[in-house]
TORKOLZA-501391 format. One record per residue (C-alpha): residue number from 1; x, y, z; residue in one letter. Coordinates in steps of 0.05 Angstrom, whole numbers, plus 32768, in hexadecimal, padded with zeros to 4 digits. Example, Ala and Ser with C-alpha at 12.3 -4.5 7.8 and 13.67 -1.06 7.14 Angstrom:
<fizas>
(fiza 1 (80F6 7FA6 809C) 'A'),
(fiza 2 (8111 7FEB 808F) 'S'),
</fizas>
This chain:
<fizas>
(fiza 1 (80EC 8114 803B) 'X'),
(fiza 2 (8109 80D7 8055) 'X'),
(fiza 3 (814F 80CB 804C) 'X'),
(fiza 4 (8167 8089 8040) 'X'),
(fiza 5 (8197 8060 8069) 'X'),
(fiza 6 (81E3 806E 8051) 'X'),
(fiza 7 (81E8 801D 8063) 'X'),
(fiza 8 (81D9 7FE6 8038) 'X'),
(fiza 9 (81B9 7FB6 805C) 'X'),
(fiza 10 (8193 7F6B 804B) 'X'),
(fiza 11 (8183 7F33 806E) 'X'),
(fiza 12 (817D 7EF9 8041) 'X'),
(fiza 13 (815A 7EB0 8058) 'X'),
(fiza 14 (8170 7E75 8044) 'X'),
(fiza 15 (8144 7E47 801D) 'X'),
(fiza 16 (8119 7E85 8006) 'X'),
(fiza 17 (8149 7EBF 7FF4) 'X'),
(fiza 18 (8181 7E98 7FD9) 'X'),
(fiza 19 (8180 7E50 7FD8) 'X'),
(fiza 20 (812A 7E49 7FC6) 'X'),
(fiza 21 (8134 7E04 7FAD) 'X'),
(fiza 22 (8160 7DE6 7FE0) 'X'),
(fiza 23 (813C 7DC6 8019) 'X'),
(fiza 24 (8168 7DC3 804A) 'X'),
(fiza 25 (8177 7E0E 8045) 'X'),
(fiza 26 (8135 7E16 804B) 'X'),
(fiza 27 (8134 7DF5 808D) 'X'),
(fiza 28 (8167 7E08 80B4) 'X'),
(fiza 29 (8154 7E4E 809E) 'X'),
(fiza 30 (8197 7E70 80AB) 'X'),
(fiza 31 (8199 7EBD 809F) 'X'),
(fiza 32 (81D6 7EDB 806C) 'X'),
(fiza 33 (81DF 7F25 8075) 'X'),
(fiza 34 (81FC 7F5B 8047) 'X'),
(fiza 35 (8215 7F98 8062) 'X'),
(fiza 36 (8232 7FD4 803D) 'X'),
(fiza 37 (8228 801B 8023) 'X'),
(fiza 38 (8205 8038 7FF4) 'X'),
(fiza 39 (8231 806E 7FDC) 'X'),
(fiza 40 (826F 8049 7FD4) 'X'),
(fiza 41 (8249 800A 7FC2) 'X'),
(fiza 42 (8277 7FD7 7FEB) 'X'),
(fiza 43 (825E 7FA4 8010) 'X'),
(fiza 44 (8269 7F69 8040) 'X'),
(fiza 45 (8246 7F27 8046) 'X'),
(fiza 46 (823B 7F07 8086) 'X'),
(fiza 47 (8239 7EB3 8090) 'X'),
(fiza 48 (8235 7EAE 804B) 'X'),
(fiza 49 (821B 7E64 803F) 'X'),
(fiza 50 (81E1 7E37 801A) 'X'),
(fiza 51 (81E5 7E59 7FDA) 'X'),
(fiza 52 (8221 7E8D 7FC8) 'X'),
(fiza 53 (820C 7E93 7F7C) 'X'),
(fiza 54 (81CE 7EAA 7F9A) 'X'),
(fiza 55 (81EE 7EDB 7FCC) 'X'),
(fiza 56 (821A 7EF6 7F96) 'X'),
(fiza 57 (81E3 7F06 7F5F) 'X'),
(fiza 58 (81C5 7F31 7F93) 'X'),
(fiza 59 (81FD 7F53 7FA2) 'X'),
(fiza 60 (8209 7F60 7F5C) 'X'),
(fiza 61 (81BF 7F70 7F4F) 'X'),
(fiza 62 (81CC 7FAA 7F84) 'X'),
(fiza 63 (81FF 7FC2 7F62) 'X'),
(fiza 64 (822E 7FB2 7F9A) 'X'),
(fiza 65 (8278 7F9A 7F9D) 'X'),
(fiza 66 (8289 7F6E 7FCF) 'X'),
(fiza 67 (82C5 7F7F 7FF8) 'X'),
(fiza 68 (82B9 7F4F 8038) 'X'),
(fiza 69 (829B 7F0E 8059) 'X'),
(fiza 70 (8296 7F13 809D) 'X'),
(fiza 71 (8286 7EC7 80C5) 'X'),
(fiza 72 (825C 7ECA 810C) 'X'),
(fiza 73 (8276 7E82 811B) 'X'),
(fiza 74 (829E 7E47 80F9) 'X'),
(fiza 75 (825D 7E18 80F4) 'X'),
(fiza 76 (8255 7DFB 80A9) 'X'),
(fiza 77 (820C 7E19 80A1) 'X'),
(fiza 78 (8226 7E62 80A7) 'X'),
(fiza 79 (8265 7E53 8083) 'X'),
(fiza 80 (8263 7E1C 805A) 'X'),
(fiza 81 (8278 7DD3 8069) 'X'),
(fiza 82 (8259 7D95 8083) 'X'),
(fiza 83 (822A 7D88 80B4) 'X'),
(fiza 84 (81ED 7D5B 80C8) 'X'),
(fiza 85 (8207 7D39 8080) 'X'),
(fiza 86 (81F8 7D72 8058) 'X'),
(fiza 87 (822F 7D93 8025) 'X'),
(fiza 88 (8223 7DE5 802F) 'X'),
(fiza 89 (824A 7E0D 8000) 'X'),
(fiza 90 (8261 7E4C 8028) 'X'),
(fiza 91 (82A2 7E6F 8028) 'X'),
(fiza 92 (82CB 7E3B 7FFF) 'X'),
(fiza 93 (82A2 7E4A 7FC6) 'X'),
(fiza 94 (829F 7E94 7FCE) 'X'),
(fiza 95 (82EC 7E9C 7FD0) 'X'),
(fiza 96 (82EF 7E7E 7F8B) 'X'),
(fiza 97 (82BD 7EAC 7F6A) 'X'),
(fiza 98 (82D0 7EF0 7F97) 'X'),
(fiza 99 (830B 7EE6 7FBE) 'X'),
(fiza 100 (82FC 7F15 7FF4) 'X'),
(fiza 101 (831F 7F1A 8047) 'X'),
(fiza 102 (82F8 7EED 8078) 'X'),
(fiza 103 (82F1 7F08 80B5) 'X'),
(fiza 104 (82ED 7EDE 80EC) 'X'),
(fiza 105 (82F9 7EE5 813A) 'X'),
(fiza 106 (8345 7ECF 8151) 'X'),
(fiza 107 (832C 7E90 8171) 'X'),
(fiza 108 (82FC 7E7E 813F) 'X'),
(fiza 109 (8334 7E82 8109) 'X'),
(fiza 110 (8347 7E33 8108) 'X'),
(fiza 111 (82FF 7E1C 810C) 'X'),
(fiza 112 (82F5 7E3B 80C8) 'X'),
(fiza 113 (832D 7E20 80B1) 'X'),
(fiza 114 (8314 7DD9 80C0) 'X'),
(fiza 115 (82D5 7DE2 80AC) 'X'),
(fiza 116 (82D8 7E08 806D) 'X'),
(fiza 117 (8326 7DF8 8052) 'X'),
(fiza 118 (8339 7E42 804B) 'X'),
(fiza 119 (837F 7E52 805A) 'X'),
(fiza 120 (838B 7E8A 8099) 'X'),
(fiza 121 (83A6 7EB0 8065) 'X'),
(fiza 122 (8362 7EBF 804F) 'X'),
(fiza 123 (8348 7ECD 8090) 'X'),
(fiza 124 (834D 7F1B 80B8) 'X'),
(fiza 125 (8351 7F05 80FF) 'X'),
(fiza 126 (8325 7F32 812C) 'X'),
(fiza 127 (8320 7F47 8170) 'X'),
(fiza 128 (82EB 7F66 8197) 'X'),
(fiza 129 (82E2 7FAB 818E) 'X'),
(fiza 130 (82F9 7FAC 8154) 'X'),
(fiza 131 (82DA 7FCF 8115) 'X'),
(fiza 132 (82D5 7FC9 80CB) 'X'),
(fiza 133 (82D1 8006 8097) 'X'),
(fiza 134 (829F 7FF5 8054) 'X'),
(fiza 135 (829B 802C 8040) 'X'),
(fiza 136 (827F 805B 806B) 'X'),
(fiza 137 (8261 8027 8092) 'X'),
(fiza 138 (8286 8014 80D3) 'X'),
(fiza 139 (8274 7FC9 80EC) 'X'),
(fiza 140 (8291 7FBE 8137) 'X'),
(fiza 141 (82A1 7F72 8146) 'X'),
(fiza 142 (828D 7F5D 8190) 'X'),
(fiza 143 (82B1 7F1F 81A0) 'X'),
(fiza 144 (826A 7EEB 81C9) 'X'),
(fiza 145 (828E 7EAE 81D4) 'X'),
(fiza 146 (825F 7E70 81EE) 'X'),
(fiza 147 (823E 7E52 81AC) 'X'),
(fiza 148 (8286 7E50 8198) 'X'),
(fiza 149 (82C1 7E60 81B1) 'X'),
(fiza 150 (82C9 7E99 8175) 'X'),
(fiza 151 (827B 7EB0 816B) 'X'),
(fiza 152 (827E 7EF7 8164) 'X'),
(fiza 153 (8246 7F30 8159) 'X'),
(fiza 154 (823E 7F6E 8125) 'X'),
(fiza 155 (8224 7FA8 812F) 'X'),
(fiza 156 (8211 7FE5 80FA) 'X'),
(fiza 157 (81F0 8014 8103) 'X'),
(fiza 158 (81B5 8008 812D) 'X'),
(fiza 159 (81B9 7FBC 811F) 'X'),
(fiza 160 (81DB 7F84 8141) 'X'),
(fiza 161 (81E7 7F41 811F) 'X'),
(fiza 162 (81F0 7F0A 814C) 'X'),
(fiza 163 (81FB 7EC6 8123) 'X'),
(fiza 164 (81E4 7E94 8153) 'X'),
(fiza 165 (81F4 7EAF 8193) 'X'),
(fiza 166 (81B0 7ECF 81A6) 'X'),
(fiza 167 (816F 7EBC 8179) 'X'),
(fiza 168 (812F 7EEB 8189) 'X'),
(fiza 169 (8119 7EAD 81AB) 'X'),
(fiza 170 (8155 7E8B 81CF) 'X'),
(fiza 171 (819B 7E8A 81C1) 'X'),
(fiza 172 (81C7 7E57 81A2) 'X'),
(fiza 173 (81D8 7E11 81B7) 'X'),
(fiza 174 (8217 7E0F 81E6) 'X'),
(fiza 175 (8212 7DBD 81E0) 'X'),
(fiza 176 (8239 7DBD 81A6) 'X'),
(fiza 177 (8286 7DB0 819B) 'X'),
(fiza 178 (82A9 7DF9 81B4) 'X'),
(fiza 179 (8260 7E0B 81DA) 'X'),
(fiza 180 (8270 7E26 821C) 'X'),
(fiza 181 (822F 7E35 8249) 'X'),
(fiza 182 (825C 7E5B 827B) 'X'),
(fiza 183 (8273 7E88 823E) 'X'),
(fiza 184 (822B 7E90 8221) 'X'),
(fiza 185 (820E 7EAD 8267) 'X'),
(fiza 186 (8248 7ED7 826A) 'X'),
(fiza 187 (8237 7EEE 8223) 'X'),
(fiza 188 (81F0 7EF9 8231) 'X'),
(fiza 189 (81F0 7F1A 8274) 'X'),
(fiza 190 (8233 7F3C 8263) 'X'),
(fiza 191 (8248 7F4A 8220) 'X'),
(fiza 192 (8211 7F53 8202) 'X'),
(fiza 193 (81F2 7F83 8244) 'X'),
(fiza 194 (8207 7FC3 8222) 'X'),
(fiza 195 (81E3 7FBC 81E2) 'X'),
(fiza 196 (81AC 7FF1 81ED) 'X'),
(fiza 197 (8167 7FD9 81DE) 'X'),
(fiza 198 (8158 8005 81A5) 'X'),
(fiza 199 (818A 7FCF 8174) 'X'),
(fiza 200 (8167 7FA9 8152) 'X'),
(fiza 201 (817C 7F62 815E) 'X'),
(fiza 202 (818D 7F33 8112) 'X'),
(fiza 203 (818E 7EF2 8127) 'X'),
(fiza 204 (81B7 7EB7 8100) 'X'),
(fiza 205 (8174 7E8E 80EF) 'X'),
(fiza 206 (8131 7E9E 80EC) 'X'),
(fiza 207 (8115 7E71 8119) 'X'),
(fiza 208 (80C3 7E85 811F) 'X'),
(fiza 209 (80B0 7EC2 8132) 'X'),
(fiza 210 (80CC 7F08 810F) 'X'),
(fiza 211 (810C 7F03 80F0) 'X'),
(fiza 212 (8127 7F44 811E) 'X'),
(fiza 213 (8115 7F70 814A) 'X'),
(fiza 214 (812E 7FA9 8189) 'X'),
(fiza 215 (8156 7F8B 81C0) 'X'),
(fiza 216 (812B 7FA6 81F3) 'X'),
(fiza 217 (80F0 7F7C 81D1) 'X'),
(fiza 218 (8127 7F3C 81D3) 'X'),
(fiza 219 (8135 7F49 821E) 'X'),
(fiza 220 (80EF 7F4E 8230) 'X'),
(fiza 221 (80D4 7F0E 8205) 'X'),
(fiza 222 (8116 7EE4 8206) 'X'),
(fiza 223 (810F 7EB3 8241) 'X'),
(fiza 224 (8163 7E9D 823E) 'X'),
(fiza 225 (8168 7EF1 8249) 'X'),
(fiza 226 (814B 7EEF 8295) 'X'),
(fiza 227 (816D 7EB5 82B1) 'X'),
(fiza 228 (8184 7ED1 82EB) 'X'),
(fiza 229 (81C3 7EAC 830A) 'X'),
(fiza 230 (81F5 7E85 82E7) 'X'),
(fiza 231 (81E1 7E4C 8313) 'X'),
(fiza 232 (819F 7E53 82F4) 'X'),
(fiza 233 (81C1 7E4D 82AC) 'X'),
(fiza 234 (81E9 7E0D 82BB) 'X'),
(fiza 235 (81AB 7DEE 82D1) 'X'),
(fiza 236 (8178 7E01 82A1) 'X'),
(fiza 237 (81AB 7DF7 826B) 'X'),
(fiza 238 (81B9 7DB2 828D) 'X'),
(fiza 239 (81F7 7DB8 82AC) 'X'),
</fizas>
């Protein structure tokens, strides 16, 4: 008999999970996560955006309370806010139907503000290395600075969730206001170097391809992986 996983864990896509009829969710295809366990039947919710009375009905559907959102990075399409001129409902609108902690790295913490209007009274400041209790699940934050200044990492379990600062195919734009290309190789080469490649990699969009899979299967098919030299970097990135 298999036992099931004491985590509760879904990946939710924009535009078709939540957020079916809205066409720009659709295309900028941005993953929302939920993370929790089973027994206690807490949960978290991770760059919740796009459509939060969608989010919430499945949490509630589960049979879940949530307890938690946790943010990857301060841009408006994984936490609400404006962008490209679209309106994204995100955290804003979550607060005032669960009011819940937002936990957000240190230097991430006024970029939310901006962005999304919540007060740093709502937000937990985090700092690499450090971990979060739901339960009986343990998420460990993991501070990868170069996307933004703030972008940080989760990992559970056996599964790492990286917002936008590695994609199965690439990693994200450092071209951006708070990108930092240095940062990002650091991140890539560095950081993220002691994630073994048996975690399975949950990108922030699904963008082609399988919507995870094992870091060793990432290292081995993601070009931006097996640049060798920073000088490299700088000039492929076009610095």
């Amino acid at each position: 008999m298999i036992r099931e996983s004491p985590i509760y864990f879904r990946q939710l896509l924009s535009g078709v999970d939540v957020g079916s009829t809205d066409r720009s969710a659709r295309q900028m295809a941005n993953f929302i996560y939920l993370i929790g366990d089973r027994q206690s039947r807490e949960c978290v919710v991770v760059d919740p955006a796009w459509d939060i009375d969608g989010v919430l009905k499945i949490v509630d559907d589960d049979e879940m309370k949530l307890v938690g959102a946790l943010a990857t990075h301060y841009h408006p399409d994984h936490v609400g806010g404006s962008i490209f001129g679209m309106d994204i409902c995100g955290l804003a609108e979550l607060m005032e139907k669960r009011a819940v902690p937002v936990y957000v790295n240190k230097y991430e913490a006024q970029g939310v503000r901006q962005v999304t209007g919540l007060s740093l009274s709502d937000m937990r400041q985090m700092e690499s290395e450090d971990t979060l209790k739901v339960g009986s699940a343990e998420i460990a934050f993991l501070h990868t600075p170069g996307h933004t200044p703030g972008s940080q990492c989760f990992r559970v379990g056996s599964s790492l969730i990286a917002g936008d600062t590695l994609f199965l195919q690439g990693c994200g734009r450092v071209d951006l206001p708070g990108g930092d290309s240095e940062e990002m190789y650091r991140t890539l080469t560095q950081r993220l170097a002691k994630i073994k490649d048996e975690i399975v990699l949950y990108p922030g969009h699904n963008y082609g391809g399988k919507p995870f899979a094992p870091m060793g299967e990432v290292r081995r098919d993601n070009a931006y992986l097996r640049i060798g030299t920073l000088d490299d970097w700088l000039r492929i990135m076009g610095y």
